[in-house]
Phi, psi and omega in degrees: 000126181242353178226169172289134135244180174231112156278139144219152208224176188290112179336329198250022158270325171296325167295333169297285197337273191323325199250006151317302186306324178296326196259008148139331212301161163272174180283339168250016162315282168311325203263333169271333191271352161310290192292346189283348190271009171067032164280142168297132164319315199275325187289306172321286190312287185305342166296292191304330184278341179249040127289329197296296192320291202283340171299311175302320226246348196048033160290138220286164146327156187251174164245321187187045158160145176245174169235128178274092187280141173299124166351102186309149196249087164293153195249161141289129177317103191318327188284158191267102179356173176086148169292357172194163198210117189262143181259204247236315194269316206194146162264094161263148189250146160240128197258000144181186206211147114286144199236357210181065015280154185290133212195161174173116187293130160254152164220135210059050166301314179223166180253202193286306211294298185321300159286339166303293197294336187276316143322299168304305196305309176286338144005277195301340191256353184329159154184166180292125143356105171247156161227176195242140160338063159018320208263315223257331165089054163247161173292097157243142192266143172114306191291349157242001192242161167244017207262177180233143191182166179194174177235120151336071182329153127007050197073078166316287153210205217266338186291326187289341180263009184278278191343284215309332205272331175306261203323320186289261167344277196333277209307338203089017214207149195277165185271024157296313177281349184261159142318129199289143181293132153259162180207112181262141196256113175250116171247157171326136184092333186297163225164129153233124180289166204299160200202169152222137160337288203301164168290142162240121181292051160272359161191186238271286184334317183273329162302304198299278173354301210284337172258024179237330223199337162105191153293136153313109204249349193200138188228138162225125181249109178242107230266137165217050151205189159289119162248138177272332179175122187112178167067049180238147188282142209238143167247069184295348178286320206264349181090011185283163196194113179228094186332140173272110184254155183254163217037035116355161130188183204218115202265155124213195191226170182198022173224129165271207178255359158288351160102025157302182174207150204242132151300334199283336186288346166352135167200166175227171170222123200289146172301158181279121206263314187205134197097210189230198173197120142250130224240140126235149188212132194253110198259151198230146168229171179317327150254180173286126171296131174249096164303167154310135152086030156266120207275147189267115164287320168158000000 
């Protein structure tokens, strides 16, 4: 298959699916008894993996037709070959690499003085961790993150535009494109449940973003303390697990240059068993990033 299509089926086969999937049955439980019902084999699987997808993910429901996204098409990777890559400042070193998801450990992305000082600063503005409805793109806190957290404007002031612009070299990418740093506090028991970066045009707020700024095509997550136990970020499609070492990260990718988006970047943050965890993480987009309510000087 090379372009999308869309299957569709009958409302009350999306209510059979869900609430079978809800009572335990597996996916390929559904995915046989579909076919013993004369479904084309390749049509089953795909109904059923993109309910498993929005049930994992709080992605809206499908109701009565799913889209068969064409097979992601990998790239060479924006971040730049070689065991290390000098910014403008520093030399990070890469302590591995992955191809599928496009993926990669950096190490000494920031130094100690750096993370002390980025954690003071964010410390006084902290508040709960939101994610957005899928349905209504309003903010809710709490149901998939336990964190605490804020953002940084855009060269905030100078220590923050010395970061942006390091970080901005790593990814490749102008420091225009990127999204204002954030930086999230996990005290112990804390978690973020599996997600993707990238945007879903499921509702207004995410449409408006998404024309305004292009797609989310890159993440870099850089861990700044000693986590004592726990807190390691988990990708569960490709099986990677990447430990919070601090002044560490952890980079990868989930856009092309076709405006695909890869499934395979699913990713969580394991709960924190013992200690805390502190996170900033820079998300890069397809054109210069625009908040909301930012007026275009021209």
């Amino acid at each position: 298959m090379t372009t999308d299509a869309v299957l569709r089926f009958q409302p009350a086969l999306a209510d059979w699916v869900v609430h079978n999937l809800r009572q335990g049955c597996t996916a390929a439980d559904v995915v046989d008894a579909m076919r013993e019902q004369a479904m084309p084999p390749e049509a089953a699987r795909a109904i059923v993996d993109a309910f498993v997808f929005a049930l994992r993910t709080g992605s809206p429901l499908p109701t009565d037709s799913v889209t068969v996204q064409a097979p992601y098409s990998y790239e060479p990777s924006r971040l730049s070959p070689g065991t290390s890559i000098r910014t403008a400042d520093r030399l990070v070193r890469v302590a591995a690499r992955a191809a599928q998801p496009a993926l990669a450990v950096l190490n000494d992305v920031f130094s100690a003085q750096e993370c002390e000082e980025l954690i003071a600063l964010a410390r006084p503005r902290l508040a709960p961790s939101t994610t957005v409805d899928p349905l209504t793109g309003r903010d809710l806190a709490g149901s998939q993150r336990s964190s605490l957290g804020m953002f940084f404007r855009l060269r905030e002031n100078a220590f923050i535009a010395r970061l942006d612009q390091r970080v901005s070299e790593l990814m490749n990418m102008p420091v225009e494109n990127g999204e204002g740093l954030q930086v999230l506090h996990y005290p112990a028991g804390a978690r973020s449940m599996p997600h993707f970066d990238f945007l879903m045009p499921s509702n207004e707020a995410n449409r408006a973003s998404l024309a305004r700024s292009g797609q989310r095509v890159s993440t870099l997550v850089t861990y700044l303390n000693e986590v004592e136990e726990g807190g390691e970020t988990v990708f569960p499609e490709s099986g990677w697990s990447v430990s919070p070492q601090p002044r560490s990260a952890v980079y990868f990718e989930y856009c092309n240059s076709r405006g695909q988006v890869d499934h395979a970047s699913l990713h969580a943050g394991a709960p924190v068993l013992r200690g805390e965890k502190w996170v900033a993480t820079k998300w890069m987009r397809q054109r210069r990033f625009v908040a909301a309510g930012e007026v275009s000087t021209g």
